[in-house]
C-alpha positions as CSV (number, residue, x, y, z in Angstrom):
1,X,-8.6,100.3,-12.6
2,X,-10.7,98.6,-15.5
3,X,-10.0,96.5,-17.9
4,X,-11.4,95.8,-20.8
5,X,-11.3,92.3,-22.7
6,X,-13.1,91.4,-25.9
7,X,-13.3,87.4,-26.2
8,X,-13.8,85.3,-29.4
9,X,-17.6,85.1,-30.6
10,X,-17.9,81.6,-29.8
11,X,-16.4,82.0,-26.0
12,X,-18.5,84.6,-25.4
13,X,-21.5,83.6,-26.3
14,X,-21.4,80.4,-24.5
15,X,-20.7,82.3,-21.6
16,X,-23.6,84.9,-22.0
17,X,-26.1,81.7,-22.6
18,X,-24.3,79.4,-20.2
19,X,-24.4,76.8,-23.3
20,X,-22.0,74.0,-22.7
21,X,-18.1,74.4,-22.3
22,X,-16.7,77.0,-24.6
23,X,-13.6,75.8,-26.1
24,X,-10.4,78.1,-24.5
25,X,-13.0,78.9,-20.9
26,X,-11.0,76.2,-19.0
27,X,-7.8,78.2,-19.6
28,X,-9.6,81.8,-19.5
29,X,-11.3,80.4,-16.1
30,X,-7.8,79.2,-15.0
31,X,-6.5,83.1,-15.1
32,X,-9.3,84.6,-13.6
33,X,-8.9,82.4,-10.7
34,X,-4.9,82.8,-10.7
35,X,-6.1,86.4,-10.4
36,X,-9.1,86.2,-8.2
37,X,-10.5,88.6,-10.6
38,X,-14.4,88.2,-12.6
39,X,-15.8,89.0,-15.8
40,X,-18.6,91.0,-16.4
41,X,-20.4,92.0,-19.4
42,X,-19.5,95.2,-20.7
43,X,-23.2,95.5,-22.3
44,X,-25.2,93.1,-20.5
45,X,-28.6,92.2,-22.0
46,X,-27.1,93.4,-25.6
47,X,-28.4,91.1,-28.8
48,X,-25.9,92.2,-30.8
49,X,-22.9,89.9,-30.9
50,X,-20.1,92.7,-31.3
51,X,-21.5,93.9,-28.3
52,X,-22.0,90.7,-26.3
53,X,-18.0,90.1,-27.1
54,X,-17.1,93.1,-24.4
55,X,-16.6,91.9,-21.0
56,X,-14.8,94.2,-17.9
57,X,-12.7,93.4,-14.9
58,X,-12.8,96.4,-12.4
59,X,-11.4,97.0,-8.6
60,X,-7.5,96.0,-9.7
61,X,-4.8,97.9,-8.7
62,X,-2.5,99.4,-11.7
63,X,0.1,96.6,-11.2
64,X,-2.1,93.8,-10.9
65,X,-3.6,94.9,-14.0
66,X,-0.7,94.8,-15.8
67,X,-0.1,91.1,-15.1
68,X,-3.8,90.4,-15.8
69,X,-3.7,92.0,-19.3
70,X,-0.6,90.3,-20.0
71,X,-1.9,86.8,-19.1
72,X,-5.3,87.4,-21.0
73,X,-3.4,88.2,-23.8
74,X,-1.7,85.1,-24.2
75,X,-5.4,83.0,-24.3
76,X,-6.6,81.8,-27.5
77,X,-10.3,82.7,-26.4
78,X,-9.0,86.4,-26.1
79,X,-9.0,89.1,-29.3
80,X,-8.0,91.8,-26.8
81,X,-7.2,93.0,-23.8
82,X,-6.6,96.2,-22.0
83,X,-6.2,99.0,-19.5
84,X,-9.1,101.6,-19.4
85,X,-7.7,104.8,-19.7
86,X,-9.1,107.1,-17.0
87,X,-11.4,109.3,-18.0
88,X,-10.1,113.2,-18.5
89,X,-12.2,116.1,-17.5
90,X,-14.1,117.7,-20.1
């Protein structure tokens, strides 16, 4: 399973430029590593800060996923969070 989390402007461009301590990473960091999960950049090498928001979490099983989404949700440094749907065949 994926999922999908878009993080405040602020957060995430610190952590796309590796600029100083975001305010709300220590606790974003803190349930990543509760998790042992990692986020990626949805559209890495994107300039356009909508786009640079978008970060993924991939190889979690549909229950664990649950529990992640729930727990991201609950960070001040997170707008969203959720489960990719599967894609459907065409």
């Amino acid at each position: 399973m994926e999922i999908v989390v878009r993080l405040r402007f602020e957060v995430a461009h610190r952590l796309h430029h590796a600029v100083g301590d975001a305010t709300g990473a220590a606790e974003l960091n803190a349930v990543l590593n509760r998790f042992g999960v990692e986020l990626k950049p949805q559209h890495p090498g994107a300039s356009d800060p909508a786009l640079q928001s978008y970060f993924t979490i991939s190889g979690v099983s549909s229950d664990q996923a649950e529990h992640i989404v729930s727990a991201l949700r609950e960070l001040e440094a997170v707008e969203a969070a959720y489960v990719q749907p599967p894609v459907s065949p065409a």
